[in-house]
C-alpha positions as CSV (number, residue, x, y, z in Angstrom):
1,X,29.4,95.8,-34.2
2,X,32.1,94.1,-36.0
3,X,32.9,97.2,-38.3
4,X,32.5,99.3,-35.1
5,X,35.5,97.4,-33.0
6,X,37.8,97.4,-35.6
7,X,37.6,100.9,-37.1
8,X,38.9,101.9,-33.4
9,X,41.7,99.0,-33.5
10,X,44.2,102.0,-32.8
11,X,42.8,102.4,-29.2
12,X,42.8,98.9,-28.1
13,X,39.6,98.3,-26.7
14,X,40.3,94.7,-26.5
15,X,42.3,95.3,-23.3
16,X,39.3,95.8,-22.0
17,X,38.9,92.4,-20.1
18,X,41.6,93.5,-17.6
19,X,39.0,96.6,-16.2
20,X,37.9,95.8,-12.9
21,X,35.3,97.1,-10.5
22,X,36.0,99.2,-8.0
23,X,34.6,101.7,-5.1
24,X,34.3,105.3,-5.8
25,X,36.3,107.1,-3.8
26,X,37.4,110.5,-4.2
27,X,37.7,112.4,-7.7
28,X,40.6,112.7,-9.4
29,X,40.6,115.4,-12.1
30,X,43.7,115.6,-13.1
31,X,43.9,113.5,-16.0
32,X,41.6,115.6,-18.0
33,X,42.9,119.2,-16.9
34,X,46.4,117.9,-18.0
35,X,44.8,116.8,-21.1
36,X,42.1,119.6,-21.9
37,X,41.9,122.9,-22.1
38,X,39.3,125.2,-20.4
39,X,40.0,128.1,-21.4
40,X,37.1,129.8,-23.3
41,X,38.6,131.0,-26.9
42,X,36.7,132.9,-29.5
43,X,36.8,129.9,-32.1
44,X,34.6,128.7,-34.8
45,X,34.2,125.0,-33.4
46,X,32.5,125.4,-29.9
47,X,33.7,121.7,-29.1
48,X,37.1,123.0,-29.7
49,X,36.9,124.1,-25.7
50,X,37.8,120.6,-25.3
51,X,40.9,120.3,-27.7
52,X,43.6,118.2,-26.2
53,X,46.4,120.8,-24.8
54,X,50.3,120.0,-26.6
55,X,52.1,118.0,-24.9
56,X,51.8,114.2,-23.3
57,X,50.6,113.2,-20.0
58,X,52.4,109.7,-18.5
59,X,50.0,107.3,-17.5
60,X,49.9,107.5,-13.5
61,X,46.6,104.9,-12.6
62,X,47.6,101.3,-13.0
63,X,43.9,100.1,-12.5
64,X,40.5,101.6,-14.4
65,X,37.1,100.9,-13.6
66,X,33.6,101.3,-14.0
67,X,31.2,101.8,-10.9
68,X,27.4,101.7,-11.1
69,X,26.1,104.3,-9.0
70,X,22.2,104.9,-9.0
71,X,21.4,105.3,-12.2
72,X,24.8,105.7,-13.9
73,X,28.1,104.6,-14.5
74,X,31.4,106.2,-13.0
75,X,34.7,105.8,-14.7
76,X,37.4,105.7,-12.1
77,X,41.3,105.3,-12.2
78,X,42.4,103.2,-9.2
79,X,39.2,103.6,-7.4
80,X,38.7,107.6,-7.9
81,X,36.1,109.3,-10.2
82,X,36.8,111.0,-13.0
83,X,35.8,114.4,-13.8
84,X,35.5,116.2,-16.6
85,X,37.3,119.4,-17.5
86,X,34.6,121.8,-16.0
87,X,35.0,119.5,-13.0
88,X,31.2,117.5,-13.4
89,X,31.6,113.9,-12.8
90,X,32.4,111.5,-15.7
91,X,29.2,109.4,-15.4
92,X,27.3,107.3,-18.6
93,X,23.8,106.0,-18.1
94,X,23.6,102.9,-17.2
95,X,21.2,101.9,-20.3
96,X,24.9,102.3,-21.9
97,X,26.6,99.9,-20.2
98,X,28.7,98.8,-23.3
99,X,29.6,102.3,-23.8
100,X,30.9,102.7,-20.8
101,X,32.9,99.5,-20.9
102,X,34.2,101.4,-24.1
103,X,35.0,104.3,-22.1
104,X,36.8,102.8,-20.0
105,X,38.9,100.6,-22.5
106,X,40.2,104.0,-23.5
107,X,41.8,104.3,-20.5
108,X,42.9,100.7,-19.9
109,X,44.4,100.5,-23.4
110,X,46.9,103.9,-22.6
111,X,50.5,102.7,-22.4
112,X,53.4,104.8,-20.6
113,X,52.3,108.1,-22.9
114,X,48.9,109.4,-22.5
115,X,47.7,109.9,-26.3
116,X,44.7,112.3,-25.9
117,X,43.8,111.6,-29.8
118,X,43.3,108.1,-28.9
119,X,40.0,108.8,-26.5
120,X,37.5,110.2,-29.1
121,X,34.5,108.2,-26.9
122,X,35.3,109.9,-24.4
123,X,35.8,113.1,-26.0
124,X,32.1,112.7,-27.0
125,X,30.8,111.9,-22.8
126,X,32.8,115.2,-22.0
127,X,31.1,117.1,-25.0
128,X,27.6,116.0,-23.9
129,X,28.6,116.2,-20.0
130,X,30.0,120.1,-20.2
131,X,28.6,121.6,-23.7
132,X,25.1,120.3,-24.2
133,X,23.9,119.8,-20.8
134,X,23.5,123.8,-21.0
135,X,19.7,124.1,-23.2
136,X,21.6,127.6,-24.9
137,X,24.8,125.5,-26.0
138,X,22.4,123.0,-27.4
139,X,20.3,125.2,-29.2
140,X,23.8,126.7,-30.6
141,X,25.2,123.7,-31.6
142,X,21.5,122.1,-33.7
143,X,22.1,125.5,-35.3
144,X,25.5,125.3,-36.4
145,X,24.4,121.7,-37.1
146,X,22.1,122.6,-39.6
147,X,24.2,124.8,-41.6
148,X,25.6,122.1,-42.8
149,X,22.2,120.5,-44.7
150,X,23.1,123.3,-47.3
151,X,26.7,123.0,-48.0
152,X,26.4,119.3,-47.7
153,X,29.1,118.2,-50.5
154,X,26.5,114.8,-51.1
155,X,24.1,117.4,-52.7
156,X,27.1,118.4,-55.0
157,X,27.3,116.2,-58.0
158,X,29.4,116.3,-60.9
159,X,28.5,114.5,-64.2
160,X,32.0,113.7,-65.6
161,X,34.1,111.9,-64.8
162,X,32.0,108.5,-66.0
163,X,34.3,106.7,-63.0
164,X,33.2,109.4,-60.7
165,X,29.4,109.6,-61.6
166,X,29.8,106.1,-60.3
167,X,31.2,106.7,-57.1
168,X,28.7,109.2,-57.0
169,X,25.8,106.8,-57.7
170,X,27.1,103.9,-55.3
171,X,27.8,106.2,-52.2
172,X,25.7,109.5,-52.7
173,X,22.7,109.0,-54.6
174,X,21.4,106.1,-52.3
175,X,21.9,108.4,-49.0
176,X,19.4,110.8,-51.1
177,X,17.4,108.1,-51.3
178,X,17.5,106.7,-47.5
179,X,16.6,110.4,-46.6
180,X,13.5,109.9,-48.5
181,X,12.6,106.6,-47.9
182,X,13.0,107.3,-44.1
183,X,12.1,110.7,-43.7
184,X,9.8,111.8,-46.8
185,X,12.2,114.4,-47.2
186,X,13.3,115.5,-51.1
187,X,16.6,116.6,-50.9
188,X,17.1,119.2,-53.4
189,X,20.8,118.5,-55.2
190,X,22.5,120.3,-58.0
191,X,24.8,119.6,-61.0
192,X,26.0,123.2,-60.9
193,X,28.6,125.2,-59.0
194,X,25.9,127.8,-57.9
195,X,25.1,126.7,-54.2
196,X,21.5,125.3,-53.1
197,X,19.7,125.7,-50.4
198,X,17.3,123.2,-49.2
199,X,13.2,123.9,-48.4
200,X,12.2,125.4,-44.7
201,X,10.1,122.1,-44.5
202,X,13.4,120.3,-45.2
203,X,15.3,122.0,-42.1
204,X,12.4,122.0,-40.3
205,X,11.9,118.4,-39.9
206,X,15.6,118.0,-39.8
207,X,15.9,120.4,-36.2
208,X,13.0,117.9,-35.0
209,X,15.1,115.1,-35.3
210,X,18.5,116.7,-33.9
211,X,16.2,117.7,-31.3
212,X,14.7,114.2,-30.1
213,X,18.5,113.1,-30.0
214,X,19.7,112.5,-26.0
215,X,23.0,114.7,-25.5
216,X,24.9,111.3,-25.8
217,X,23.5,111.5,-28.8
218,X,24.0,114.7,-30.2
219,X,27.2,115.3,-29.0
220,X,28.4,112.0,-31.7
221,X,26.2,113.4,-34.2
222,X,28.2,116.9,-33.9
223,X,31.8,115.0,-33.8
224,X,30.7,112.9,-37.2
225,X,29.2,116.6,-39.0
226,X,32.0,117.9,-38.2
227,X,35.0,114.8,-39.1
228,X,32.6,114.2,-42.7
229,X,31.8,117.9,-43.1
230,X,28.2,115.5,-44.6
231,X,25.2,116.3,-42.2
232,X,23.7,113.7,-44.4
233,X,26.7,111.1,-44.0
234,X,26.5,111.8,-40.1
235,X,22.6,111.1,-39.9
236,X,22.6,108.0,-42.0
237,X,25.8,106.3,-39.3
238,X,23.9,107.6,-36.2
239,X,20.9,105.7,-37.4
240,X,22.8,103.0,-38.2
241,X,22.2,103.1,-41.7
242,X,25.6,103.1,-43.4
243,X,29.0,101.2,-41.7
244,X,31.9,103.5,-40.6
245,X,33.6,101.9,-43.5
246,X,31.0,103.5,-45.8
247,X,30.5,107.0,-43.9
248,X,34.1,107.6,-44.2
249,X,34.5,106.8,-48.1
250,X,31.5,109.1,-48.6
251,X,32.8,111.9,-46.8
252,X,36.2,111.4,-48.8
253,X,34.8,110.3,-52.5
254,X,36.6,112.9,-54.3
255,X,39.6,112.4,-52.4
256,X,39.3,108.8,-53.3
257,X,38.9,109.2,-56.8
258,X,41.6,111.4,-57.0
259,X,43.9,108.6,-55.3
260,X,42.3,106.0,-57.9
261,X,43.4,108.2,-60.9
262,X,46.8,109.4,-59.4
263,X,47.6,107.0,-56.0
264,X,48.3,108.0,-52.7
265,X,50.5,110.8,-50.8
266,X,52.0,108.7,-48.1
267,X,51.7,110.2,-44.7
268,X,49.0,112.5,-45.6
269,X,45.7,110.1,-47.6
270,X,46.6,107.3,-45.2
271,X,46.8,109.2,-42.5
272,X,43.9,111.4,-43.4
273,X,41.8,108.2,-43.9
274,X,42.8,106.6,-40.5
275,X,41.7,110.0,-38.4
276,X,38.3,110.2,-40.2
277,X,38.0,106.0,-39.2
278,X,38.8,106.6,-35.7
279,X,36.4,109.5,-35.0
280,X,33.4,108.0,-37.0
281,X,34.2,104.6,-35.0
282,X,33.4,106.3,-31.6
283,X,30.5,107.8,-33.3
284,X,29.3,103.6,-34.2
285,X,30.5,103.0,-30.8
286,X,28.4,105.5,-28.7
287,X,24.9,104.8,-31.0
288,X,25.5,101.0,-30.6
289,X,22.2,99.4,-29.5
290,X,22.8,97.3,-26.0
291,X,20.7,94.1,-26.3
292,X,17.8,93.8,-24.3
């Protein structure tokens, strides 16, 4: 939890104690068609549908609120619903109360300039909202998904440097071994340069798992695949197995090694290191467990 808050610091969710409750009246839109485009584009990402647009949007609401409404929670700026690009409503279950709370943090912590990299959680509700809800999209995305298990750069191992067999060892090797431990699954890796490709039974069971997650779910699952480029790194923080702290040092171990060896490019590691952070954070965020 601890790890979680702080790895989003930048968005500051601690103004969250000024978000009232209000009634929902009528939806208001416009925030996220300022911020988002729609506009279907023949790109590699499908989530990139919902890249912020260029440009900044000034804050208009002075008030942001969440409303419990049947079964869910609405996210409203001064009173009115939100909706998301595609113009569905901007509604979290209400088993995720503290995720909506986080959602709506988001908002509360905007200053004058609307900073559209600042709301990766809810980024993640419009993914799951618009993409996933669609059973085709889904099916898309646990494909694309899965590509990953055989490129995954954990599976990659060098045996030289001594300092980076290490690193290797610490961060790597012990994700192999959660995946067997928890799964039964033996990960096939390689010392080589040739690529691997891991057993049907391996891929198998892995598309049963993507495929039991809820589209809250999923949709933080994609956004941590595709920040670590490790499906491996992505499972083991969605399953709260590894902190953000330790997904993001994973995903960057070479890069980190190099920076040990040589130190770091100002305004390009740092920066690097603080975007990964951020957009595994939400992904800790969304998965916490709410107390019973």
């Amino acid at each position: 939890m601890t790890s979680c808050l702080r790895s989003l610091r930048a968005l500051r969710v601690h103004r969250i104690q000024h978000v009232h409750l209000h009634p929902v009246v009528s939806s208001t839109p416009s925030a996220f068609h300022k911020l988002y485009t729609t506009e279907t584009a023949q790109v590699e990402n499908p989530a990139a549908k919902y890249a912020p647009k260029a440009g900044q949007l000034a804050r208009f609401w002075k008030k942001v609120a969440i409303k419990p409404v049947d079964d869910k929670y609405h996210v409203t700026l001064d009173g009115r619903s939100m909706k998301t690009p595609d113009g569905n409503p901007l509604v979290i279950p209400a088993s995720r109360s503290m995720l909506a709370l986080f959602v709506a943090g988001e908002w509360e912590g905007q200053a004058k300039l609307l900073k559209s990299y600042s709301l990766p959680l809810t980024s993640i509700i419009v993914r799951s909202i618009d993409g996933l809800s669609d059973e085709a999209t889904r099916q898309s995305v646990i494909d694309n998904l899965l590509r990953y298990v055989h490129t995954d750069s954990i599976c990659y191992y060098q045996d030289y440097p001594d300092s980076f067999v290490k690193l290797q060892d610490e961060y790597w090797r012990l994700l192999i071994a959660w995946m067997k431990e928890e799964y039964g699954l033996d990960i096939k890796t390689t010392n080589g340069i040739l690529s691997i490709r891991q057993p049907e039974e391996v891929v198998a069971k892995l598309r049963s798992i993507l495929e039991d997650f809820d589209l809250i779910t999923l949709a933080a699952f994609e956004k941590a695949v595709l920040s670590s480029k490790s499906f491996i790194v992505a499972l083991a923080l969605v399953r709260r197995r590894i902190t953000v702290e330790n997904a993001a040092k994973a995903a960057r171990l070479e890069v980190l090694h190099q920076i040990d060896r040589w130190g770091e490019v100002e305004d390009s590691h740092d920066v690097d290191r603080e975007d990964l952070t951020r957009q595994l954070g939400a992904v800790a965020c969304t998965v916490l467990k709410e107390a019973s």
